[in-house]
C-alpha positions, 0 to 999 in steps of 0.5 A: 549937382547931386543932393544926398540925406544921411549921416556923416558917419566918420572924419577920414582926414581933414577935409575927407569924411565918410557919408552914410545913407540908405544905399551904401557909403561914399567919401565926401569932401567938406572944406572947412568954411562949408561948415560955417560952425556947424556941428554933427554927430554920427547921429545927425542926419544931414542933408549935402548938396555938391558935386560927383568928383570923379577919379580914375579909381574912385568918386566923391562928393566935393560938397558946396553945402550942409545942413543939418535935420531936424529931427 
């Protein structure tokens, strides 16, 4: 399990949104019950807890859990 704090910075398709941080970017899935009526915007920093899901050519994070700063 691997926590990341960023911004979800744009929707990619429907469960597939592109994650934001210090370090560089990286795709992140979010199905829609993680949710749980969250809302954010490019500008709120998240924190998501997940797991690497790693492909033969590529890896996300498929996320169990978001939540949203404070500022």
């Amino acid at each position: 399990m691997v926590t990341l704090r960023g911004n979800i910075v744009e929707r990619i398709s429907d469960d597939l949104y592109l994650f934001k941080d210090a370090t560089g970017t990286i795709n992140v899935d979010i199905d829609h019950k993680r949710w749980n009526g969250l809302t954010v915007t490019p500008q709120d920093t998240v924190e998501i807890q997940g797991e690497v899901d790693k492909d033969w050519n590529s890896v996300e994070i498929d996320v169990k859990q978001i939540s949203k700063i404070a500022k």
